[in-house]
mmCIF file of the N, C-alpha and C atoms, coordinates in Angstrom:
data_MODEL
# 
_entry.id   MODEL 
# 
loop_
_atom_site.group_PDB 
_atom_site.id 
_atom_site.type_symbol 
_atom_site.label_atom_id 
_atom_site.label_alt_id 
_atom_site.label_comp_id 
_atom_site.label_asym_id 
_atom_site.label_entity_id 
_atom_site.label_seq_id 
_atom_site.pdbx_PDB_ins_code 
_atom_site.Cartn_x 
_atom_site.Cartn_y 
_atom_site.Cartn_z 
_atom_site.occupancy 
_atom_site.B_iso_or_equiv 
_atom_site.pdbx_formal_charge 
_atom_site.auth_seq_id 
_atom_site.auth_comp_id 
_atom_site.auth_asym_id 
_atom_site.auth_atom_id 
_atom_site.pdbx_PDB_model_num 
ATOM 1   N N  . UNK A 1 1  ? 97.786  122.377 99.331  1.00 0.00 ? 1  UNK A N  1 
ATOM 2   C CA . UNK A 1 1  ? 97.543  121.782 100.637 1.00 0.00 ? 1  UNK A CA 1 
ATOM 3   C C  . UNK A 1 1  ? 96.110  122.049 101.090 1.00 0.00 ? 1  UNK A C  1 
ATOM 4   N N  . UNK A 1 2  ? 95.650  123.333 101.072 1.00 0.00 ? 2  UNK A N  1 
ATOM 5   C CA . UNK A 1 2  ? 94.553  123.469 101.007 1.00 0.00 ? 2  UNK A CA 1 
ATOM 6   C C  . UNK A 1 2  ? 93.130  122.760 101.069 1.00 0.00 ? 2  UNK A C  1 
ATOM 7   N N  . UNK A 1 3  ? 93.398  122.606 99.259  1.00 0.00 ? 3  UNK A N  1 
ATOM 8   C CA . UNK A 1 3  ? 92.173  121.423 98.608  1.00 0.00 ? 3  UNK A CA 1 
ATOM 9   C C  . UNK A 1 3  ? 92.491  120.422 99.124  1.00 0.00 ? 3  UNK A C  1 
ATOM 10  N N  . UNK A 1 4  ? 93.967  119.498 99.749  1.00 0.00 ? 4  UNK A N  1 
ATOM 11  C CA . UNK A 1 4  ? 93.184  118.105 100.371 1.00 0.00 ? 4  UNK A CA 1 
ATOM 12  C C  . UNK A 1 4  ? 92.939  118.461 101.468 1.00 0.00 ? 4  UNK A C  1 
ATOM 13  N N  . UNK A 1 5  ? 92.918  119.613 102.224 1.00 0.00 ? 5  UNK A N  1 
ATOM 14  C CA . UNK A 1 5  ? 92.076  119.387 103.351 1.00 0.00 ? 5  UNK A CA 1 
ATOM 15  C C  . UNK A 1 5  ? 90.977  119.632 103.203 1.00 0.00 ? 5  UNK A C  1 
ATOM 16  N N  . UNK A 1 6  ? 90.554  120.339 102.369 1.00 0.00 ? 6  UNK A N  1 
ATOM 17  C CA . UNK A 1 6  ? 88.723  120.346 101.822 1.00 0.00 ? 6  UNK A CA 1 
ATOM 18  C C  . UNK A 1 6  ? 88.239  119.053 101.229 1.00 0.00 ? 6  UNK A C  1 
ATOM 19  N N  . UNK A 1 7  ? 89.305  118.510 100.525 1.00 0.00 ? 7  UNK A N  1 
ATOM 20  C CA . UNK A 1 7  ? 88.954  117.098 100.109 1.00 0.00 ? 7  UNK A CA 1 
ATOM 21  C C  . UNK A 1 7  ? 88.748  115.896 101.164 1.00 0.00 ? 7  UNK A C  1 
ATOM 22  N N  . UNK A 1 8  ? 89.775  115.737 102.184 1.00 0.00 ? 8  UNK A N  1 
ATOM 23  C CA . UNK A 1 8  ? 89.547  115.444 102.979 1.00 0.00 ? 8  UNK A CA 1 
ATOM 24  C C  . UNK A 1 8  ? 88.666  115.188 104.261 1.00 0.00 ? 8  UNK A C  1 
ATOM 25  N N  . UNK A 1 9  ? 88.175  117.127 104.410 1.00 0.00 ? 9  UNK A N  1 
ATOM 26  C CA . UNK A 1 9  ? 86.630  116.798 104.990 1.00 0.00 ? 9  UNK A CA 1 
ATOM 27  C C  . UNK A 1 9  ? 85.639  116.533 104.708 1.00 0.00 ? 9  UNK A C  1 
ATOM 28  N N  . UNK A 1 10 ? 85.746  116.769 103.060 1.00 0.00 ? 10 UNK A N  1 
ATOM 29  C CA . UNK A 1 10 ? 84.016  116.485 101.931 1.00 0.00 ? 10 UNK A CA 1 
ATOM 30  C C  . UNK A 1 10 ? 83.764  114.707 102.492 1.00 0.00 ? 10 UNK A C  1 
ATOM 31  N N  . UNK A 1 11 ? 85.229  114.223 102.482 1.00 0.00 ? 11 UNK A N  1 
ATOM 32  C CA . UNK A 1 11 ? 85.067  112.723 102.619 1.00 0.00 ? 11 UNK A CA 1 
ATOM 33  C C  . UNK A 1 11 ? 84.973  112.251 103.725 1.00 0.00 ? 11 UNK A C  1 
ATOM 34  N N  . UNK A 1 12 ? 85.310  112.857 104.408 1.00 0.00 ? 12 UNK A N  1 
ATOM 35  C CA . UNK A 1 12 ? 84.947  112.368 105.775 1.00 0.00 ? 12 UNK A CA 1 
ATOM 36  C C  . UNK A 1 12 ? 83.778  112.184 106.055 1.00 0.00 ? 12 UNK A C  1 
ATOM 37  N N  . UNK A 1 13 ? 83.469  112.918 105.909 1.00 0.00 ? 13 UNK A N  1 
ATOM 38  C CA . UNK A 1 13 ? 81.594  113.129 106.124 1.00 0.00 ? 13 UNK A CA 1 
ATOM 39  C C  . UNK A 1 13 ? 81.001  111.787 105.682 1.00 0.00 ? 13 UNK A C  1 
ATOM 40  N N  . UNK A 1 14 ? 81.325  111.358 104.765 1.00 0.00 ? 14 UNK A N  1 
ATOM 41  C CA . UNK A 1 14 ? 80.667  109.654 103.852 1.00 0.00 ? 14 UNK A CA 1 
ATOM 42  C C  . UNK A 1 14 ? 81.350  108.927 104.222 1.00 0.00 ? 14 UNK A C  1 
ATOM 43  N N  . UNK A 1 15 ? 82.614  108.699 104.518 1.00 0.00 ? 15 UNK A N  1 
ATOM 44  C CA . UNK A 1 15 ? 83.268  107.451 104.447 1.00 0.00 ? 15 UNK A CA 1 
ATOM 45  C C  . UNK A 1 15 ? 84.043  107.143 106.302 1.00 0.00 ? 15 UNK A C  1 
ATOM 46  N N  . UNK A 1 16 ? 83.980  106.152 106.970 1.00 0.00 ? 16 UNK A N  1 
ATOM 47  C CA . UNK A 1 16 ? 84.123  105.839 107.935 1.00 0.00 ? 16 UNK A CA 1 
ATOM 48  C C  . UNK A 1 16 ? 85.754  105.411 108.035 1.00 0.00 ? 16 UNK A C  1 
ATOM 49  N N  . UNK A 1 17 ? 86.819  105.051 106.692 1.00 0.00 ? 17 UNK A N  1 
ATOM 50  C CA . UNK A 1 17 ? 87.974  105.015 106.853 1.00 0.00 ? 17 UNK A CA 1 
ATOM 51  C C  . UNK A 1 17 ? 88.592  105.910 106.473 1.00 0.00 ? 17 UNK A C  1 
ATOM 52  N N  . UNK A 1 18 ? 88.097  107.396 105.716 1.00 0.00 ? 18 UNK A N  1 
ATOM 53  C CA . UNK A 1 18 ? 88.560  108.466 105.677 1.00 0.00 ? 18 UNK A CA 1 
ATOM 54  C C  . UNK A 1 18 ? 88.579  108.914 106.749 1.00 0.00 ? 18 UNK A C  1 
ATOM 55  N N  . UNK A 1 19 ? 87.699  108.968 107.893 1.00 0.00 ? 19 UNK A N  1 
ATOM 56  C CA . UNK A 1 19 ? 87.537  109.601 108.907 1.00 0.00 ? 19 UNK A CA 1 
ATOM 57  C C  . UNK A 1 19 ? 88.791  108.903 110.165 1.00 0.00 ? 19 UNK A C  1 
ATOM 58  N N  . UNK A 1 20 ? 88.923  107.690 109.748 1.00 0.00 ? 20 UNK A N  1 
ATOM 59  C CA . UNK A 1 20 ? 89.407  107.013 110.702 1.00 0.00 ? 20 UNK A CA 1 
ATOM 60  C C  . UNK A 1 20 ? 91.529  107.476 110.551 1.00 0.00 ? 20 UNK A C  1 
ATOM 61  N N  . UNK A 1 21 ? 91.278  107.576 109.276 1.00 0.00 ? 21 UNK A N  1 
ATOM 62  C CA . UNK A 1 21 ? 92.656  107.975 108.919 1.00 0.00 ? 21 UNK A CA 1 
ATOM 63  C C  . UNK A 1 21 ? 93.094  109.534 109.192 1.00 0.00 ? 21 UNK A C  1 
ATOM 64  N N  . UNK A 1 22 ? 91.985  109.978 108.836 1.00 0.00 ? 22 UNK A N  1 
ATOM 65  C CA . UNK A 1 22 ? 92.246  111.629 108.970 1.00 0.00 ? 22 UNK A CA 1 
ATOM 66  C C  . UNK A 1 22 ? 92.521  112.036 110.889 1.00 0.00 ? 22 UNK A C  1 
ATOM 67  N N  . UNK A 1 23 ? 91.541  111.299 111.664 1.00 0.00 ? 23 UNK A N  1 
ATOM 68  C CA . UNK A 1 23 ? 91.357  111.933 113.013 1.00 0.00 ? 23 UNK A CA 1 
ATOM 69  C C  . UNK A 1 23 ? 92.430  110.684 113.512 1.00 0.00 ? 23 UNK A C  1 
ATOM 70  N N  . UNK A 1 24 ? 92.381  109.213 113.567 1.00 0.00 ? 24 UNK A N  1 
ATOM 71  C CA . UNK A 1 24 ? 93.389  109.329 114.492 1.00 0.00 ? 24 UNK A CA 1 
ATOM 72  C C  . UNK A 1 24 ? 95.141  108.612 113.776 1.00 0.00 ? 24 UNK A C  1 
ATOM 73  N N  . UNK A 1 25 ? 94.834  107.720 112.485 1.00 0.00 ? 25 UNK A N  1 
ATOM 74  C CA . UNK A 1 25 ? 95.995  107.600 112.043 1.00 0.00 ? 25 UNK A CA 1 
ATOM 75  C C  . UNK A 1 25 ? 97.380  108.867 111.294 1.00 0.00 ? 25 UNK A C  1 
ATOM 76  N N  . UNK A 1 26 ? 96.779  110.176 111.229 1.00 0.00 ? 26 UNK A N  1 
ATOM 77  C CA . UNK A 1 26 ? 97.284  110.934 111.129 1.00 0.00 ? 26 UNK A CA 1 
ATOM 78  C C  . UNK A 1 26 ? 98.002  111.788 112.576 1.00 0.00 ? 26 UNK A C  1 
ATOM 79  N N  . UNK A 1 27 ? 96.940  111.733 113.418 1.00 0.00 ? 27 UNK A N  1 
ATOM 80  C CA . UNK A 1 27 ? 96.919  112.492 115.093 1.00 0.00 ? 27 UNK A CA 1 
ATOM 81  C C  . UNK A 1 27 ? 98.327  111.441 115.287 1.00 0.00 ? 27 UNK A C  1 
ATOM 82  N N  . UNK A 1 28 ? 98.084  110.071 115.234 1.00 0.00 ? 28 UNK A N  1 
ATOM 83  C CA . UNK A 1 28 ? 99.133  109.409 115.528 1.00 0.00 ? 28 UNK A CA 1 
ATOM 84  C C  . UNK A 1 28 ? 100.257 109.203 115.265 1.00 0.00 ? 28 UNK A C  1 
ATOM 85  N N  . UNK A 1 29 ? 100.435 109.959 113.883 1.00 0.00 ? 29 UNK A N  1 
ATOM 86  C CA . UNK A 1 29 ? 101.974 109.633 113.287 1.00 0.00 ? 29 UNK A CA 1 
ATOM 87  C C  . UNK A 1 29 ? 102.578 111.153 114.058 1.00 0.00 ? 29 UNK A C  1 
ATOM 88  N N  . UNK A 1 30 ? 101.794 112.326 114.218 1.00 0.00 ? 30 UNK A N  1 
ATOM 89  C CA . UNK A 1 30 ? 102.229 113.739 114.940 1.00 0.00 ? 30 UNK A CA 1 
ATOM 90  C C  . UNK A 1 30 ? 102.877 113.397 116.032 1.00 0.00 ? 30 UNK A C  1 
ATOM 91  N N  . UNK A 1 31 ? 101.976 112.514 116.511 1.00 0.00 ? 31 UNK A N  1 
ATOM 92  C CA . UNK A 1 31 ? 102.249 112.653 118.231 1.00 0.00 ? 31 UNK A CA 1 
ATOM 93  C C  . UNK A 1 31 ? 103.364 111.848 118.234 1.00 0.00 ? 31 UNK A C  1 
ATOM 94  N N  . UNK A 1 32 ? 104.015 110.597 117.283 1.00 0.00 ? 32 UNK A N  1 
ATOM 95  C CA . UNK A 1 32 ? 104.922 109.941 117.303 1.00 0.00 ? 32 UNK A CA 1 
ATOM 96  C C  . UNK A 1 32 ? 106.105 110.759 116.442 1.00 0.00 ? 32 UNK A C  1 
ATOM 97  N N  . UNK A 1 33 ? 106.010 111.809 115.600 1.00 0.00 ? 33 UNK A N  1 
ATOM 98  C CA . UNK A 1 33 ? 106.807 112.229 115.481 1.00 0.00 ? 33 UNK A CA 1 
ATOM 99  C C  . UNK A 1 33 ? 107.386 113.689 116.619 1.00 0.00 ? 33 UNK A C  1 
ATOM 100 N N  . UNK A 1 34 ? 106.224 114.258 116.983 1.00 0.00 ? 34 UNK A N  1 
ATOM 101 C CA . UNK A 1 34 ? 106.504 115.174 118.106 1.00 0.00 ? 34 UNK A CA 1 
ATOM 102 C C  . UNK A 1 34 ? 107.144 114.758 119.459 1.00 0.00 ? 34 UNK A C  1 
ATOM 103 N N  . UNK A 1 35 ? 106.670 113.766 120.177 1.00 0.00 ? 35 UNK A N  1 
ATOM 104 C CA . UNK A 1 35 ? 106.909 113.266 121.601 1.00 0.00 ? 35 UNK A CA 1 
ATOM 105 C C  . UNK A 1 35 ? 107.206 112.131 121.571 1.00 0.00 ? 35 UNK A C  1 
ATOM 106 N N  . UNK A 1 36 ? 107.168 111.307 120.671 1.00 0.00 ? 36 UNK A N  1 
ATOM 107 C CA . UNK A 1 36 ? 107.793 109.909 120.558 1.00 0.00 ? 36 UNK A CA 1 
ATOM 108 C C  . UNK A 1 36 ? 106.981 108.933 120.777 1.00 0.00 ? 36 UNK A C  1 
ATOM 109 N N  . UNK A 1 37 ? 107.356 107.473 121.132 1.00 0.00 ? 37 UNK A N  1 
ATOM 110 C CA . UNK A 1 37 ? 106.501 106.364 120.911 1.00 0.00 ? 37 UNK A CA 1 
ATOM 111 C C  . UNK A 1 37 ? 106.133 105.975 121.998 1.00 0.00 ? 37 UNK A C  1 
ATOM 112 N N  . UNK A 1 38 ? 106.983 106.425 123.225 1.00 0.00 ? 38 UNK A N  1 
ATOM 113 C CA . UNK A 1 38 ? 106.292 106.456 124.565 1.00 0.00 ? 38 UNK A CA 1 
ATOM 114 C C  . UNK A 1 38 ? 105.211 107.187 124.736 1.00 0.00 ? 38 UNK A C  1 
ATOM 115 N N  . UNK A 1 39 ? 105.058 108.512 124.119 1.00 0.00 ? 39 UNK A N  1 
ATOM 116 C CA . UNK A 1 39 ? 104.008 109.295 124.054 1.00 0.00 ? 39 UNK A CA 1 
ATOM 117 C C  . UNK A 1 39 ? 103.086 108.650 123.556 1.00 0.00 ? 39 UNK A C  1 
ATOM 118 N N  . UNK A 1 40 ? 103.064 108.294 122.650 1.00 0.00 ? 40 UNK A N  1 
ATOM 119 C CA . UNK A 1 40 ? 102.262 107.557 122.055 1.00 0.00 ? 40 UNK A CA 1 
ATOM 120 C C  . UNK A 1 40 ? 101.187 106.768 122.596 1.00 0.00 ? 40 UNK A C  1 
ATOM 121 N N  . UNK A 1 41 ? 101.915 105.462 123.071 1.00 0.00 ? 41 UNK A N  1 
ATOM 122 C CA . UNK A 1 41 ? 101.528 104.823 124.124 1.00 0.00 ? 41 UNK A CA 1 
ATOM 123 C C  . UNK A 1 41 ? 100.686 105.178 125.267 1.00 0.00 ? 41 UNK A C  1 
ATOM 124 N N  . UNK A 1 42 ? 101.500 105.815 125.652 1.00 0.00 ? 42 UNK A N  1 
ATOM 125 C CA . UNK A 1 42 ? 100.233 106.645 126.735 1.00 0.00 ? 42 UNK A CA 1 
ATOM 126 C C  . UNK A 1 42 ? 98.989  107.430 126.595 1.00 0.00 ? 42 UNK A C  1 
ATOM 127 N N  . UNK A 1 43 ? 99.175  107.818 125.405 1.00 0.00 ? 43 UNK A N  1 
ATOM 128 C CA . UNK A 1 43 ? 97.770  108.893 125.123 1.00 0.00 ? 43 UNK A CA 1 
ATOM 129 C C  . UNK A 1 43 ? 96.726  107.898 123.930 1.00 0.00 ? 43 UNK A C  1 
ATOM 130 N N  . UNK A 1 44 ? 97.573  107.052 123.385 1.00 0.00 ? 44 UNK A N  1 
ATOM 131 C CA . UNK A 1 44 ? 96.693  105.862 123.130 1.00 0.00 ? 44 UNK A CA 1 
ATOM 132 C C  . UNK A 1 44 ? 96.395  104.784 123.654 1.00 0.00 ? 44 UNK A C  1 
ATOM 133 N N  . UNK A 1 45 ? 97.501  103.804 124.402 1.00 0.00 ? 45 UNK A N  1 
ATOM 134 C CA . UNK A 1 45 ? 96.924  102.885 125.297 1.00 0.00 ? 45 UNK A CA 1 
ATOM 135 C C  . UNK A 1 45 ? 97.638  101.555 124.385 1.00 0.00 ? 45 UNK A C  1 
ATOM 136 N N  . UNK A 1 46 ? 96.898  100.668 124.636 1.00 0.00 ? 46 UNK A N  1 
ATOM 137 C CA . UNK A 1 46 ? 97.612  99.087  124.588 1.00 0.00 ? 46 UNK A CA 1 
ATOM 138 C C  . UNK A 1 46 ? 97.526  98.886  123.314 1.00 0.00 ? 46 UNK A C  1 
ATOM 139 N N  . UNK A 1 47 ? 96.223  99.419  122.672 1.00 0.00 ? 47 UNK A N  1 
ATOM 140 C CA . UNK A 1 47 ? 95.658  99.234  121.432 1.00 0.00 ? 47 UNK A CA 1 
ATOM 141 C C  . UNK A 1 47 ? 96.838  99.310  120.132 1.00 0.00 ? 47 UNK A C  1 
ATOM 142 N N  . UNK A 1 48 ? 97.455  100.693 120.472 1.00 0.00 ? 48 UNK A N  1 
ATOM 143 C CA . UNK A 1 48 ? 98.933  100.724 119.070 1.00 0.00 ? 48 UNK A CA 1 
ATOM 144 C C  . UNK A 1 48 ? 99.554  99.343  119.120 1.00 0.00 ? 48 UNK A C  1 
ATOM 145 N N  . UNK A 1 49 ? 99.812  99.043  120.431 1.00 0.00 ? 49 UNK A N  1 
ATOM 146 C CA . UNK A 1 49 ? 100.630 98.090  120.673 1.00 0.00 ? 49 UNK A CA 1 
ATOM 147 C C  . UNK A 1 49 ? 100.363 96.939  119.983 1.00 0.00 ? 49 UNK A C  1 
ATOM 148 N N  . UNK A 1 50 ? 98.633  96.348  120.470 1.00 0.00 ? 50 UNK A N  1 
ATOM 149 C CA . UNK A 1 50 ? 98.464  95.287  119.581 1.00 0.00 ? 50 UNK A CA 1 
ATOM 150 C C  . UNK A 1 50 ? 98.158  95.232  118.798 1.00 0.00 ? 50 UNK A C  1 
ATOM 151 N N  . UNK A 1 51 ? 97.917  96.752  118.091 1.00 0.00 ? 51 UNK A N  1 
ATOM 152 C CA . UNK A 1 51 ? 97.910  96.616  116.234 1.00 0.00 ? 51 UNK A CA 1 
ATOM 153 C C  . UNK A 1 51 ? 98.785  96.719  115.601 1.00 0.00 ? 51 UNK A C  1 
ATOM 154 N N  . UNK A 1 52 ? 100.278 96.806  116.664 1.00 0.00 ? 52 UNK A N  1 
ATOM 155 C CA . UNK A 1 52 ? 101.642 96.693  115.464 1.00 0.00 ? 52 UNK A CA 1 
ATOM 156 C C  . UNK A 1 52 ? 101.585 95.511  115.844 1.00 0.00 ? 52 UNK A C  1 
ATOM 157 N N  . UNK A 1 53 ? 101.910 94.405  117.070 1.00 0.00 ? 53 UNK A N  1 
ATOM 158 C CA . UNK A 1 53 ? 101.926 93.230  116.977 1.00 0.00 ? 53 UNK A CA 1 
ATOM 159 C C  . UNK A 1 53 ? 101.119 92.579  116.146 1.00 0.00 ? 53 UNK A C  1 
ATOM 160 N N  . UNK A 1 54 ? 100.055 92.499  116.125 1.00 0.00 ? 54 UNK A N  1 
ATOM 161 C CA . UNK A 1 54 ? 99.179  92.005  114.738 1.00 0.00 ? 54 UNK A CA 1 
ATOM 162 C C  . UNK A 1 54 ? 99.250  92.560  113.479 1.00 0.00 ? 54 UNK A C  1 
ATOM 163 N N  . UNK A 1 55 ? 99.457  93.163  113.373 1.00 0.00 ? 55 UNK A N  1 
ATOM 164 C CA . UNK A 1 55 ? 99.836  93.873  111.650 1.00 0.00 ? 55 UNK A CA 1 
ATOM 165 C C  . UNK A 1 55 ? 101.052 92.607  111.164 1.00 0.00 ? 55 UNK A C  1 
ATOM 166 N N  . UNK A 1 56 ? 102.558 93.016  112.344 1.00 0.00 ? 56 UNK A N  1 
ATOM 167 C CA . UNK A 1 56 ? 103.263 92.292  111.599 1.00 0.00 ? 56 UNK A CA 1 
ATOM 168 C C  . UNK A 1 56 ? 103.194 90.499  111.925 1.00 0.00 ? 56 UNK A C  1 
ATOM 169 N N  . UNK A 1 57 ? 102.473 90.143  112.806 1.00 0.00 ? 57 UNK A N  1 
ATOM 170 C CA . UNK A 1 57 ? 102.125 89.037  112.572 1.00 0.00 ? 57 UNK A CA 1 
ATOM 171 C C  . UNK A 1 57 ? 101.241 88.092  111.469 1.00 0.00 ? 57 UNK A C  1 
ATOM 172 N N  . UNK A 1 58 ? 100.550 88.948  111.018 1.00 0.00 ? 58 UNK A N  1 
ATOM 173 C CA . UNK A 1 58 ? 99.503  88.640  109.664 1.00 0.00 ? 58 UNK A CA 1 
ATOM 174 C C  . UNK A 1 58 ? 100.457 88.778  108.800 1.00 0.00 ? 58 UNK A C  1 
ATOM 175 N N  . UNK A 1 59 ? 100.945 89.921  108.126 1.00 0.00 ? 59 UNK A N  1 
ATOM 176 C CA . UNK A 1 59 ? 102.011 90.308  107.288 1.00 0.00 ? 59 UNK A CA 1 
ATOM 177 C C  . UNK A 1 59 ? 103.654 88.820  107.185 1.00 0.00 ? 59 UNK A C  1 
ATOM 178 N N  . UNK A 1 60 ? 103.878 88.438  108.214 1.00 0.00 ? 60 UNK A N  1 
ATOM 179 C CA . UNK A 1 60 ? 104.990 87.869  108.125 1.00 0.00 ? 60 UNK A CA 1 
ATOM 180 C C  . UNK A 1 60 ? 104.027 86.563  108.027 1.00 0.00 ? 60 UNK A C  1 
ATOM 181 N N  . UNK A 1 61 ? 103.453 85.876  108.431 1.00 0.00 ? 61 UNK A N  1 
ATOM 182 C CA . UNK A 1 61 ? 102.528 84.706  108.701 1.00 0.00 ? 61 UNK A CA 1 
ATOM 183 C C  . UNK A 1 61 ? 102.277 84.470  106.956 1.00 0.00 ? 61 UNK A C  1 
ATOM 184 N N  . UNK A 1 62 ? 101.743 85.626  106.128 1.00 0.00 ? 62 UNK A N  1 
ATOM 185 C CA . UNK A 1 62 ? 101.168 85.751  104.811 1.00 0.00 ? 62 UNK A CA 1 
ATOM 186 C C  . UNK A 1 62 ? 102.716 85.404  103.808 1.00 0.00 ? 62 UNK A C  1 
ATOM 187 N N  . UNK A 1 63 ? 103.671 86.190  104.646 1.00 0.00 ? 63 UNK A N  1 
ATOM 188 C CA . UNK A 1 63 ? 104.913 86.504  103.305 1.00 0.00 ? 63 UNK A CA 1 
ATOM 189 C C  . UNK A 1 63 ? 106.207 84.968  103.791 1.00 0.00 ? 63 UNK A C  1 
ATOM 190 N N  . UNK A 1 64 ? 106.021 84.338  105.344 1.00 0.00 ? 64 UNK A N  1 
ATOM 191 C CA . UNK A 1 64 ? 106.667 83.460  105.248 1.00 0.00 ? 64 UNK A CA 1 
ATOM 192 C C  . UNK A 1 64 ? 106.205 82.053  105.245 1.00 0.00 ? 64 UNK A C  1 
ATOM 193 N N  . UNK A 1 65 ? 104.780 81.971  105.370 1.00 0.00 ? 65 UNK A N  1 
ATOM 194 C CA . UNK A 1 65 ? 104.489 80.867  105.527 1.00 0.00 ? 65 UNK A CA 1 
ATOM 195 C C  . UNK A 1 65 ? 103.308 80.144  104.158 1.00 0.00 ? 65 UNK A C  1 
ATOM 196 N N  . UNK A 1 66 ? 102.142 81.299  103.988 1.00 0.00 ? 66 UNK A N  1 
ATOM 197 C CA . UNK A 1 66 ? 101.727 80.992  103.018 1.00 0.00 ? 66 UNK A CA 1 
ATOM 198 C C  . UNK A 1 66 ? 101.898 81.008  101.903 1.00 0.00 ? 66 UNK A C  1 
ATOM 199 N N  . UNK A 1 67 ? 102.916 81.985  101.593 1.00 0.00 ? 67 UNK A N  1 
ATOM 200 C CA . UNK A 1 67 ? 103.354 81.993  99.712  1.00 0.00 ? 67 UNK A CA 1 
ATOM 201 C C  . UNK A 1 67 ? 104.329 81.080  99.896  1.00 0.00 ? 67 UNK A C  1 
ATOM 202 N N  . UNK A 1 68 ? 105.096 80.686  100.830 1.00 0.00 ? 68 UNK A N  1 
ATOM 203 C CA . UNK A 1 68 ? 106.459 79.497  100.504 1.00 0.00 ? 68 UNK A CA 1 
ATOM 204 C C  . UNK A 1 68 ? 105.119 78.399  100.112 1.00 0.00 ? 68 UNK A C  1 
ATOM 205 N N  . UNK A 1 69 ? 104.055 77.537  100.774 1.00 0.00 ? 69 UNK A N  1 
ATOM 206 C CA . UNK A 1 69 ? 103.096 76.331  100.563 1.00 0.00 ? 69 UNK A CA 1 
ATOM 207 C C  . UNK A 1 69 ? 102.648 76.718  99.226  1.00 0.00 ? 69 UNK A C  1 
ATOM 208 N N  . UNK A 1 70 ? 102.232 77.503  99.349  1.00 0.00 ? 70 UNK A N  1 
ATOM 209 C CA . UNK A 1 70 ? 101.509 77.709  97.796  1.00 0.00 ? 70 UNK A CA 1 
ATOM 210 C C  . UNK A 1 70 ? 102.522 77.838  96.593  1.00 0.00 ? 70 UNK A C  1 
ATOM 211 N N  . UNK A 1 71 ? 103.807 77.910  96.669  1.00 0.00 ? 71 UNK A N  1 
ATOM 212 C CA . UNK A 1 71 ? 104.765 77.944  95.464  1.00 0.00 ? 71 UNK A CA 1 
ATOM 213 C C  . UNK A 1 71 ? 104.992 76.682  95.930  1.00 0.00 ? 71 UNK A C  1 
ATOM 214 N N  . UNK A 1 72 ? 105.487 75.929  96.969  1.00 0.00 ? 72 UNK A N  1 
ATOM 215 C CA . UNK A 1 72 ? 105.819 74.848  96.766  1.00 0.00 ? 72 UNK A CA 1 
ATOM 216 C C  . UNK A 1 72 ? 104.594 73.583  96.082  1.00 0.00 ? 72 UNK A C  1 
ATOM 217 N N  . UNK A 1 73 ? 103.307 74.249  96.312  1.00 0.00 ? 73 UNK A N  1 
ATOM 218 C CA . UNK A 1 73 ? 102.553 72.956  95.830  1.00 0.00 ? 73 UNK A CA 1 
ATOM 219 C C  . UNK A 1 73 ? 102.667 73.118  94.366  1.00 0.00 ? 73 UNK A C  1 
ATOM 220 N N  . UNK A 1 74 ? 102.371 74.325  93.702  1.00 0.00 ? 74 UNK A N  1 
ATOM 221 C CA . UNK A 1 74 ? 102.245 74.328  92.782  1.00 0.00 ? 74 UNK A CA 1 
ATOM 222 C C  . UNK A 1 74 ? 103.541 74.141  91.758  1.00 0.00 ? 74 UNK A C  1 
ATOM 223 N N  . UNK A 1 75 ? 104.716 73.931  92.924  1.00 0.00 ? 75 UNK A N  1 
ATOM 224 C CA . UNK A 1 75 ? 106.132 73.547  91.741  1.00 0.00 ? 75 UNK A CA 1 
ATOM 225 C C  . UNK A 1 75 ? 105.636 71.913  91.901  1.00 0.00 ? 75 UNK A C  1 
ATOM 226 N N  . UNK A 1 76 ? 105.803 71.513  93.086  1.00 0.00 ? 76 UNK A N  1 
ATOM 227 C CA . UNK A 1 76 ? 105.987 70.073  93.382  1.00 0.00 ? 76 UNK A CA 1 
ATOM 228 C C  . UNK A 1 76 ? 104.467 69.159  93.004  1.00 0.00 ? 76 UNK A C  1 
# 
């Protein structure tokens, strides 16, 4: 456990989505597993909100709409 947290900070230092994962997508899964998703909410703000709404809107948009067109052109 240790070494990835040394690994973890070597990288932080260079990389802007190590950092982003380490300080708040990690802070965020704590605080949602400690105090819940209301907690959450509040000490983050609207932002979770509209990055789960957009996550699974891209995600379902990609898995129901564009791979059905693209298998269908390429059967039909």
């Amino acid at each position: 456990m240790n070494t990835v947290i040394t690994t973890l900070n070597h990288l932080a230092a260079k990389n802007f989505i190590i950092r982003l994962y380490k300080y708040y997508i990690i802070d965020s899964i704590l605080i949602t597993k400690r105090e819940g998703f209301k907690a959450l909410l509040r000490k983050r703000g609207w932002k979770v909100l509209a990055f789960i709404i957009g996550y699974y809107a891209v995600r379902d948009t990609l898995l129901y709409v564009i791979v059905p067109l693209l298998i269908a052109k390429s059967i039909f």
